[in-house]
PDB file of N, CA, C and O in Angstrom:
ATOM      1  N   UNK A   1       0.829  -1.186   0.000  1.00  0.00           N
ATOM      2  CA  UNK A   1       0.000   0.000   0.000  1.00  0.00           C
ATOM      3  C   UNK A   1       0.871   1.246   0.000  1.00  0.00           C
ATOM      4  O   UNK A   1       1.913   1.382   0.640  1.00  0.00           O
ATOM      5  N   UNK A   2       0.245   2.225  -0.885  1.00  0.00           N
ATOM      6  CA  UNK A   2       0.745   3.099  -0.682  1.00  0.00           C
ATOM      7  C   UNK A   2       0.933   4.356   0.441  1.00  0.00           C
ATOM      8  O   UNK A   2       0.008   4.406   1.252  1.00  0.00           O
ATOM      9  N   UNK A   3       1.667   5.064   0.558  1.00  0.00           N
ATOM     10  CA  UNK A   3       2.227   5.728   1.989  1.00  0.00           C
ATOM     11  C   UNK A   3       0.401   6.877   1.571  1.00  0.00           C
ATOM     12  O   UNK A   3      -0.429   7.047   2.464  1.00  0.00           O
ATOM     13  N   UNK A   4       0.246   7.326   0.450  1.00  0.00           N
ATOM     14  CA  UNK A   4      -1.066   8.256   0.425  1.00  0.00           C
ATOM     15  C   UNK A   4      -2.328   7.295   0.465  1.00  0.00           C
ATOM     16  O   UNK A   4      -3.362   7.801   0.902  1.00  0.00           O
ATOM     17  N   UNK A   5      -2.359   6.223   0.140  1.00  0.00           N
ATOM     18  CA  UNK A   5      -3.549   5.048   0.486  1.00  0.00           C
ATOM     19  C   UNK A   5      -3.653   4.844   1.923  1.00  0.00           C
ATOM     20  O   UNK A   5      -4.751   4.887   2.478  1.00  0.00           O
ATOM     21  N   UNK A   6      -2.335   4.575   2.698  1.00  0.00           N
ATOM     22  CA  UNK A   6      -2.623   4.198   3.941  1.00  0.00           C
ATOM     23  C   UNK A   6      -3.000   5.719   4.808  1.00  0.00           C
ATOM     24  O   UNK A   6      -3.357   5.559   5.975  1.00  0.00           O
ATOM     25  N   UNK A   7      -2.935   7.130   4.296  1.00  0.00           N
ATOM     26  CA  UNK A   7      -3.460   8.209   5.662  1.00  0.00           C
ATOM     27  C   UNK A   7      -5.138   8.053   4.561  1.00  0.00           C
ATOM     28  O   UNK A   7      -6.159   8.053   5.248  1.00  0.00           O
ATOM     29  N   UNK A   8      -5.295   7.966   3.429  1.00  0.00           N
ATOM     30  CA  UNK A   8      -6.697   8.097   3.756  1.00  0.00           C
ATOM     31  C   UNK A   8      -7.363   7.225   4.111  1.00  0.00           C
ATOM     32  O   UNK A   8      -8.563   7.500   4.123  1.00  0.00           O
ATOM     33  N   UNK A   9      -7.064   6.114   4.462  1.00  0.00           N
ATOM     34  CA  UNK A   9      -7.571   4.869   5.038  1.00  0.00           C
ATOM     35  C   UNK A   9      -7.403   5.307   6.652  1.00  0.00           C
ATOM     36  O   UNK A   9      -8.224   4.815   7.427  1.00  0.00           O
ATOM     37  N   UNK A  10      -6.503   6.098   7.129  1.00  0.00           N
ATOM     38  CA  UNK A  10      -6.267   6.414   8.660  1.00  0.00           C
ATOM     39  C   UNK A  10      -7.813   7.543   8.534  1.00  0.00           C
ATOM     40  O   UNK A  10      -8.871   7.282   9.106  1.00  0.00           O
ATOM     41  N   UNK A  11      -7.638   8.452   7.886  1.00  0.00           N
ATOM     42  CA  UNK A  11      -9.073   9.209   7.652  1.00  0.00           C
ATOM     43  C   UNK A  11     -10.006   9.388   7.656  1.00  0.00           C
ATOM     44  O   UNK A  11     -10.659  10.343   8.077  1.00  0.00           O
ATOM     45  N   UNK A  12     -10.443   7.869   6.848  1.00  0.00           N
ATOM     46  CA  UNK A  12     -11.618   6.914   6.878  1.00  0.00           C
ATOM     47  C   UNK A  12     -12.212   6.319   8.572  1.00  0.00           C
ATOM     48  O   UNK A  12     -13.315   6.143   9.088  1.00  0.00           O
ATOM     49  N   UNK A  13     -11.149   6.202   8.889  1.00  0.00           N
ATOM     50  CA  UNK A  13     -11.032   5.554  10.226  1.00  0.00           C
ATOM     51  C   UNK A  13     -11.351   6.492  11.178  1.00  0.00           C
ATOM     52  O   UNK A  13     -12.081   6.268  12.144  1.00  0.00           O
ATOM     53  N   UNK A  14     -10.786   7.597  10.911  1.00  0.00           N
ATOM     54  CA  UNK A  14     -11.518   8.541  12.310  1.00  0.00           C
ATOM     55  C   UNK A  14     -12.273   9.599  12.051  1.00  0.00           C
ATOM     56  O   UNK A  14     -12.742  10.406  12.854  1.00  0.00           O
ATOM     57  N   UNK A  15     -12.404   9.553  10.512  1.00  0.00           N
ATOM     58  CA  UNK A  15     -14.159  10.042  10.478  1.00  0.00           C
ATOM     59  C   UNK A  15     -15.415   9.242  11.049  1.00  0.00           C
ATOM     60  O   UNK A  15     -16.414   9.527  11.709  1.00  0.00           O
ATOM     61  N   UNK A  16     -14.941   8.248  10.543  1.00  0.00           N
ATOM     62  CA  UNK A  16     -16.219   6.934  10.887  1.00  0.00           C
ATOM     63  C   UNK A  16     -16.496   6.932  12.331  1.00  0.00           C
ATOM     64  O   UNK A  16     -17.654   6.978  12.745  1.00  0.00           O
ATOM     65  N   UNK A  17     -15.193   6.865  13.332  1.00  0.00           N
ATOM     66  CA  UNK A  17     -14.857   7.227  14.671  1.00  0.00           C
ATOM     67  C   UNK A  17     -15.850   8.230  14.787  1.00  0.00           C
ATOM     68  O   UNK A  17     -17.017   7.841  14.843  1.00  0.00           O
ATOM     69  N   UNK A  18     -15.656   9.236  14.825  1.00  0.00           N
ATOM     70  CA  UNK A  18     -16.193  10.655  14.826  1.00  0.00           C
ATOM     71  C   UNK A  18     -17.272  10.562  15.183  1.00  0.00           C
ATOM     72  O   UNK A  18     -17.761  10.640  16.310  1.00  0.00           O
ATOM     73  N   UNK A  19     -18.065  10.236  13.390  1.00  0.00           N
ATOM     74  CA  UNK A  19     -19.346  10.334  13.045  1.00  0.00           C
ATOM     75  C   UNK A  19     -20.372   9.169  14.229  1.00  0.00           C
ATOM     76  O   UNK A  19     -21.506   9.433  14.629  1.00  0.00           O
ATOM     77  N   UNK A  20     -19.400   7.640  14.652  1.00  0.00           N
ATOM     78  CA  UNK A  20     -20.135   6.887  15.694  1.00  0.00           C
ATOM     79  C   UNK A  20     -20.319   7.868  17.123  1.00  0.00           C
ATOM     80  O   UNK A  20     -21.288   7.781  17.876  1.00  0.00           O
ATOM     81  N   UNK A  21     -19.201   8.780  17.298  1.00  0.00           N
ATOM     82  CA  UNK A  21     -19.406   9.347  18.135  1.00  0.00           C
ATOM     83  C   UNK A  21     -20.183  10.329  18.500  1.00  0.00           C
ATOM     84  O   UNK A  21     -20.416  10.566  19.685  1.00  0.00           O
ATOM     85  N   UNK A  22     -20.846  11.254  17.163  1.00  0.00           N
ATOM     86  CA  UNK A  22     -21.402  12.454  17.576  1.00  0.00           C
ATOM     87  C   UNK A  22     -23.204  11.402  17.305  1.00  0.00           C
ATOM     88  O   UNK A  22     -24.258  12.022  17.448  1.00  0.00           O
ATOM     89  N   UNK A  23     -23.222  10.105  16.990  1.00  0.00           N
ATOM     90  CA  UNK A  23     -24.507   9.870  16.836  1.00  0.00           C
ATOM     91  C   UNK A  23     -24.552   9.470  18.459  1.00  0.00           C
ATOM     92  O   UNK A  23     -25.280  10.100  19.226  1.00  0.00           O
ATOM     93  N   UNK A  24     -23.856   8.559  18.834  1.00  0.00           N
ATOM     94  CA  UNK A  24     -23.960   8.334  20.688  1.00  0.00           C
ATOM     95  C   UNK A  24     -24.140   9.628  20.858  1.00  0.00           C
ATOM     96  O   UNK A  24     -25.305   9.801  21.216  1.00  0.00           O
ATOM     97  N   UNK A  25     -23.465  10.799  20.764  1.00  0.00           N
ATOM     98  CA  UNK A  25     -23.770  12.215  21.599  1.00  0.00           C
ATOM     99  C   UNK A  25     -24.876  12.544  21.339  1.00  0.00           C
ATOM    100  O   UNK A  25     -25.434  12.934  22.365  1.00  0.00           O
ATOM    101  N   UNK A  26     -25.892  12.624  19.949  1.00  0.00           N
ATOM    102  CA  UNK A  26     -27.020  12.695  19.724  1.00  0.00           C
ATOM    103  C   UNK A  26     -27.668  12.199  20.524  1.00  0.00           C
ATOM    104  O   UNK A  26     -28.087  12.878  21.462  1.00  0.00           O
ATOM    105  N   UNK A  27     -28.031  10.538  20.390  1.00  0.00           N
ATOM    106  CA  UNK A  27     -28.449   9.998  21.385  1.00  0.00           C
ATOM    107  C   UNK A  27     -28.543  10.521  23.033  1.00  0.00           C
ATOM    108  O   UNK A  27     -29.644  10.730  23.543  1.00  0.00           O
ATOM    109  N   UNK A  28     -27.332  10.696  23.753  1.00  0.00           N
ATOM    110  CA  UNK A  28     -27.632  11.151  25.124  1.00  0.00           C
ATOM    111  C   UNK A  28     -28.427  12.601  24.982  1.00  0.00           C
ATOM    112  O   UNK A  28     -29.390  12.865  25.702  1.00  0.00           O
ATOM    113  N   UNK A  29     -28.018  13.332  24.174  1.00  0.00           N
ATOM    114  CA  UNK A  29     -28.829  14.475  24.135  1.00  0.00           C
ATOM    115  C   UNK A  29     -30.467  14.324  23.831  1.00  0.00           C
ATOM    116  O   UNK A  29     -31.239  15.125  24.359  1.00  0.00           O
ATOM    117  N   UNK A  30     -30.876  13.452  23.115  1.00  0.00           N
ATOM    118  CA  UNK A  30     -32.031  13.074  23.227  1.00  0.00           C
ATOM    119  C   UNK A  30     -32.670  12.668  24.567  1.00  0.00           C
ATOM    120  O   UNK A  30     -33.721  13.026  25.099  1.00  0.00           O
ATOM    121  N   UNK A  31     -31.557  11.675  25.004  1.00  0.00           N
ATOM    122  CA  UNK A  31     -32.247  11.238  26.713  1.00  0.00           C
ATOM    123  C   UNK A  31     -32.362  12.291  27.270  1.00  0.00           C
ATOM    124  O   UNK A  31     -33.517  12.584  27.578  1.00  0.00           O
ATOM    125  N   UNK A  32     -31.433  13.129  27.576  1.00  0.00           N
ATOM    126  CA  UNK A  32     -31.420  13.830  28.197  1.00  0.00           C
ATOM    127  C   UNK A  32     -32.329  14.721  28.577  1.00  0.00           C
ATOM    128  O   UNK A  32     -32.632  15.108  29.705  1.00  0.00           O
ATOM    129  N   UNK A  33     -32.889  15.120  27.131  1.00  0.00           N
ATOM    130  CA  UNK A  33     -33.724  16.329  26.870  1.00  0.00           C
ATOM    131  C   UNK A  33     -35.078  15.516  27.682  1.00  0.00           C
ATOM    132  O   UNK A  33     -35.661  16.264  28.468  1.00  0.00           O
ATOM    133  N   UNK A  34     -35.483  14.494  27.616  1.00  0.00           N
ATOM    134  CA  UNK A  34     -36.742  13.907  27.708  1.00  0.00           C
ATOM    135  C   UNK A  34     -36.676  13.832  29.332  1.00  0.00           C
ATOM    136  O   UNK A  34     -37.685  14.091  29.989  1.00  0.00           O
ATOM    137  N   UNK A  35     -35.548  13.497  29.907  1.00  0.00           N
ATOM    138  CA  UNK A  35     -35.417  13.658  31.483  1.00  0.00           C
ATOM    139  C   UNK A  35     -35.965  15.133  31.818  1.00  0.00           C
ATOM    140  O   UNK A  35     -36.966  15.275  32.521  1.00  0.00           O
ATOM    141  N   UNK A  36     -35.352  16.081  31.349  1.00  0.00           N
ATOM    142  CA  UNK A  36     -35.299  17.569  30.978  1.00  0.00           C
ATOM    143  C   UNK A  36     -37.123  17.716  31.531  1.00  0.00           C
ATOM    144  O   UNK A  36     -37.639  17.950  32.624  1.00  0.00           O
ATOM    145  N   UNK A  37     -37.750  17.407  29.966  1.00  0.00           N
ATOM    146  CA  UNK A  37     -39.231  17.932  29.815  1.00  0.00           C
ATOM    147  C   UNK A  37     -39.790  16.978  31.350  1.00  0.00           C
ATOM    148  O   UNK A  37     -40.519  17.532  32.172  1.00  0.00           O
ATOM    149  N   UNK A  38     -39.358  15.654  31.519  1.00  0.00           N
ATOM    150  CA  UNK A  38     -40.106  15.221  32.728  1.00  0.00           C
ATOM    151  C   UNK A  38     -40.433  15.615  34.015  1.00  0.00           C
ATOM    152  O   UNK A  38     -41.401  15.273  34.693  1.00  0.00           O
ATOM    153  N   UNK A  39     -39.147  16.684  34.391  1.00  0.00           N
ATOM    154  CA  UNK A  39     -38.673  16.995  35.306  1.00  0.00           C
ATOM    155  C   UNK A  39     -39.216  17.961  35.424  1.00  0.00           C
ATOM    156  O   UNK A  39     -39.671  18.176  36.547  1.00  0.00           O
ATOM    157  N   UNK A  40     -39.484  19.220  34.132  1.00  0.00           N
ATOM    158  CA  UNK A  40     -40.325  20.542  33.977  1.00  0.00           C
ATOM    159  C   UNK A  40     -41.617  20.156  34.292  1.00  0.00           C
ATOM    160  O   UNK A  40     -42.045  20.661  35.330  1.00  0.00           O
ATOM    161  N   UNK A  41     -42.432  19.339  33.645  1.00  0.00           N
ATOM    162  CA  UNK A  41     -43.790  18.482  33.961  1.00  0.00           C
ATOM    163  C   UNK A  41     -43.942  18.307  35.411  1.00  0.00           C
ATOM    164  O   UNK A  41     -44.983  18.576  36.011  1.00  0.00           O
ATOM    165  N   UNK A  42     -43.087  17.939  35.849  1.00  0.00           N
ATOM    166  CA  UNK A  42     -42.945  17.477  37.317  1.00  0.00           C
ATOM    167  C   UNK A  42     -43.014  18.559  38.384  1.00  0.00           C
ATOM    168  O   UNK A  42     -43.688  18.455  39.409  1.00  0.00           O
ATOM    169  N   UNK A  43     -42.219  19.664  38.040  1.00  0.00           N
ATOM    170  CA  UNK A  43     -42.211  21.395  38.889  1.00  0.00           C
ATOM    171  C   UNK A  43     -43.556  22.022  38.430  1.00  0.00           C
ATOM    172  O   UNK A  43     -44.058  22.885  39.150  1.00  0.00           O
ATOM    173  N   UNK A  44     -44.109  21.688  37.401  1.00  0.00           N
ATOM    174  CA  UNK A  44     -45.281  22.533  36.614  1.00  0.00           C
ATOM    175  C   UNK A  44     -46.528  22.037  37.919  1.00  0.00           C
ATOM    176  O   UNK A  44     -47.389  22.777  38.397  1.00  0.00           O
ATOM    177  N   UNK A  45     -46.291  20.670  38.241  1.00  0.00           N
ATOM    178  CA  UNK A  45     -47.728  20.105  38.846  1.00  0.00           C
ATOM    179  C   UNK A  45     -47.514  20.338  39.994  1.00  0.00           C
ATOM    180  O   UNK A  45     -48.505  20.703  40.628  1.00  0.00           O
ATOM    181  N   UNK A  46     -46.149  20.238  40.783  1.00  0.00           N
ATOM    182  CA  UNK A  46     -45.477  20.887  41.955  1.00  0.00           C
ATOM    183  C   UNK A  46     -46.185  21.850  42.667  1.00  0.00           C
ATOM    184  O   UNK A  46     -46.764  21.881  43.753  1.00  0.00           O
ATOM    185  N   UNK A  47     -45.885  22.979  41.347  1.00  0.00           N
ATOM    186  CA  UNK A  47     -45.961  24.655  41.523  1.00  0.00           C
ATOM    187  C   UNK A  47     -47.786  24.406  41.716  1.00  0.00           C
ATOM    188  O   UNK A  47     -48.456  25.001  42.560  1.00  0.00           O
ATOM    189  N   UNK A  48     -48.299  23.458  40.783  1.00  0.00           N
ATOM    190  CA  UNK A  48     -49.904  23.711  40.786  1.00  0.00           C
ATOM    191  C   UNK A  48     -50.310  23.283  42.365  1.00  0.00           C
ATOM    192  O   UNK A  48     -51.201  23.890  42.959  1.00  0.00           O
ATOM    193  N   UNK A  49     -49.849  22.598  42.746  1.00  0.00           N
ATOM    194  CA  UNK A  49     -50.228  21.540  44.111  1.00  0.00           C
ATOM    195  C   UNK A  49     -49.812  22.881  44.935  1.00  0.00           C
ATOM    196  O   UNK A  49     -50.808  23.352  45.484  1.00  0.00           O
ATOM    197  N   UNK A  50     -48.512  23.704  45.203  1.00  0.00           N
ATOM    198  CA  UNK A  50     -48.119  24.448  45.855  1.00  0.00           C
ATOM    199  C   UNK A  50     -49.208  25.409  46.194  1.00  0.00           C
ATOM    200  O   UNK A  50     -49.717  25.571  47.303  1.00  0.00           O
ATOM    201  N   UNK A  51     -49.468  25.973  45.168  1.00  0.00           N
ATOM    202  CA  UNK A  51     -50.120  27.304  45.042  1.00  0.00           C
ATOM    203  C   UNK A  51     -51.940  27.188  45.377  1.00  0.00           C
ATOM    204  O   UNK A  51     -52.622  28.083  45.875  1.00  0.00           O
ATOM    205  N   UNK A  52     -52.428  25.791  44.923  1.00  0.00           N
ATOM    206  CA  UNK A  52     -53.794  25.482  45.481  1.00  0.00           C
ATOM    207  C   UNK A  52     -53.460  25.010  47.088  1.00  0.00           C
ATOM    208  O   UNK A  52     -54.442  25.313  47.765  1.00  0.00           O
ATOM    209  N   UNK A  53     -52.515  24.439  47.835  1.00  0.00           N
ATOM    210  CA  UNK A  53     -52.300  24.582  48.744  1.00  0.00           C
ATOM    211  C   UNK A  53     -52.136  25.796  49.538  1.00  0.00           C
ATOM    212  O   UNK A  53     -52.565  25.757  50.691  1.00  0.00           O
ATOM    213  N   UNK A  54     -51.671  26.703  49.181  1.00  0.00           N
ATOM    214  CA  UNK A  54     -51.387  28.287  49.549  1.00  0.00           C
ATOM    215  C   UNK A  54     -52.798  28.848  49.506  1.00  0.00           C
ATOM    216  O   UNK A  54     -53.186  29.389  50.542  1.00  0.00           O
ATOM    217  N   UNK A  55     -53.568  28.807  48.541  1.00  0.00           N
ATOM    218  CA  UNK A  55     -55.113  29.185  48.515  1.00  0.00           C
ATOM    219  C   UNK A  55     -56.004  29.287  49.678  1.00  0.00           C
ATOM    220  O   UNK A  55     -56.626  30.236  50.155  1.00  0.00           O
ATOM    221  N   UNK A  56     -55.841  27.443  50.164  1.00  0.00           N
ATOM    222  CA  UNK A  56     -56.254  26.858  50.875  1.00  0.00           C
ATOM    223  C   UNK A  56     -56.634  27.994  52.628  1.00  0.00           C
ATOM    224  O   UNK A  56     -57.485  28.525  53.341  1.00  0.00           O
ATOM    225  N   UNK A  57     -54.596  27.589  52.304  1.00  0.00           N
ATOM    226  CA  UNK A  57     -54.513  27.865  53.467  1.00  0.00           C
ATOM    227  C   UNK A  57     -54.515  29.262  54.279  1.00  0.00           C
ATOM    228  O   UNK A  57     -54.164  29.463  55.442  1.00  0.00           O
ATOM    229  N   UNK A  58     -55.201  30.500  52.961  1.00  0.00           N
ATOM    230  CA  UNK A  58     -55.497  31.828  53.232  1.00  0.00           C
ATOM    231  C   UNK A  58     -56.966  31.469  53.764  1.00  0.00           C
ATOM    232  O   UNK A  58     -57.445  32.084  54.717  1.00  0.00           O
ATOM    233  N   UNK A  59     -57.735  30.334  53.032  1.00  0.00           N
ATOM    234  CA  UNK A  59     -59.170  30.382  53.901  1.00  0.00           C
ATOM    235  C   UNK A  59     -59.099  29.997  54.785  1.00  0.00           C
ATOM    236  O   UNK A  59     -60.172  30.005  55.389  1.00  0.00           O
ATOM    237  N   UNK A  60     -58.100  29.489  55.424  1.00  0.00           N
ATOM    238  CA  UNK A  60     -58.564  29.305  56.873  1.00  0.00           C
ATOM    239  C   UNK A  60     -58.934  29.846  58.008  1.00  0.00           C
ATOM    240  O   UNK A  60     -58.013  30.519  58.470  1.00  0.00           O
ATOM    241  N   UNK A  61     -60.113  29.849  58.828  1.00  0.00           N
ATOM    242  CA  UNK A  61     -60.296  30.782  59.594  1.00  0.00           C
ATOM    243  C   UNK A  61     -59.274  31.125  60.880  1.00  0.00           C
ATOM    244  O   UNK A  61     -58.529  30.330  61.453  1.00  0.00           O
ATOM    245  N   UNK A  62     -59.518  32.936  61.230  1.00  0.00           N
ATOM    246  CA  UNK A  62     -58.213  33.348  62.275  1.00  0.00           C
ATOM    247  C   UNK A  62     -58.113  32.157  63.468  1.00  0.00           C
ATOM    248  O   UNK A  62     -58.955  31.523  64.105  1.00  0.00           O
ATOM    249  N   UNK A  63     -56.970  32.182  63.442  1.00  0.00           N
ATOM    250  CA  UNK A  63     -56.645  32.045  65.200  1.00  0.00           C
ATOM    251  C   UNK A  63     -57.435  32.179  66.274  1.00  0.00           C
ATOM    252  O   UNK A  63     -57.404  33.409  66.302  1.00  0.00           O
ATOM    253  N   UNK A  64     -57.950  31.962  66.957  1.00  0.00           N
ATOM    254  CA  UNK A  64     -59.152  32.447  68.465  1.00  0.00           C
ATOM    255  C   UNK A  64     -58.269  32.250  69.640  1.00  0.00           C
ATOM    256  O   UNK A  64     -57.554  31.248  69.645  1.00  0.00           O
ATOM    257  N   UNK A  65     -58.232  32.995  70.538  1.00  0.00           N
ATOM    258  CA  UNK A  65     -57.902  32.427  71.742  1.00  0.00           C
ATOM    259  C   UNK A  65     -59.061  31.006  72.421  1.00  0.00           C
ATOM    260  O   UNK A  65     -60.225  31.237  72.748  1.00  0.00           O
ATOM    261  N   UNK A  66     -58.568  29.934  72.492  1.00  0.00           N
ATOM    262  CA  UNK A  66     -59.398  28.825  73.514  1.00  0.00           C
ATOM    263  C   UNK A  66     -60.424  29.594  74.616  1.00  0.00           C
ATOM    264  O   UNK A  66     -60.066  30.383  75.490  1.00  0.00           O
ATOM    265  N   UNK A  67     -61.755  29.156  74.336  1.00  0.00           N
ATOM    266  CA  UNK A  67     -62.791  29.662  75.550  1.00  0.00           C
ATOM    267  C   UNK A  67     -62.165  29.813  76.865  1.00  0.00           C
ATOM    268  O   UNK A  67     -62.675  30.698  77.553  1.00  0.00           O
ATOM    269  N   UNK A  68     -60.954  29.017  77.513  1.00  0.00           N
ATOM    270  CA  UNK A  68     -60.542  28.832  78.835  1.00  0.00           C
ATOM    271  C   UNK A  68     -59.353  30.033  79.164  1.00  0.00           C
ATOM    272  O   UNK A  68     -58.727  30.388  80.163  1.00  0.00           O
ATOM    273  N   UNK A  69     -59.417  30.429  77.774  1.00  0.00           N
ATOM    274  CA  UNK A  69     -58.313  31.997  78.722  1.00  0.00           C
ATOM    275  C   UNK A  69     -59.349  32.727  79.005  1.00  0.00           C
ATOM    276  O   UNK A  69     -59.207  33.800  79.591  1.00  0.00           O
TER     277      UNK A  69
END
């Protein structure tokens, strides 16, 4: 083989490298993102539970002192 056959064959080799690699990186970025939206979903119903809790707990009636003071 020739000395210019064998670097584009080295070339070949770590493009291909590369290209396996940025599709795995694709990939986690996909997981990732979907952890991402679950997690937003998750604070969204949070915040809803929070805030109807907070509602709540403005109706509650005042404080009284106990009949026995």
């Amino acid at each position: 083989m020739s000395e210019e056959t064998n670097r584009i064959t080295k070339l070949e080799e770590i493009v291909a490298h590369q290209a396996k690699t940025i599709e795995e990186l694709s990939d986690q970025l996909a997981e990732q993102w979907k952890v991402v939206e679950q997690t937003r979903a998750k604070l969204d119903r949070l915040t809803e539970r929070f805030l109807s809790l907070e509602e709540q707990s403005l109706e509650a009636p005042a404080i009284t002192r106990p009949p026995h003071y």
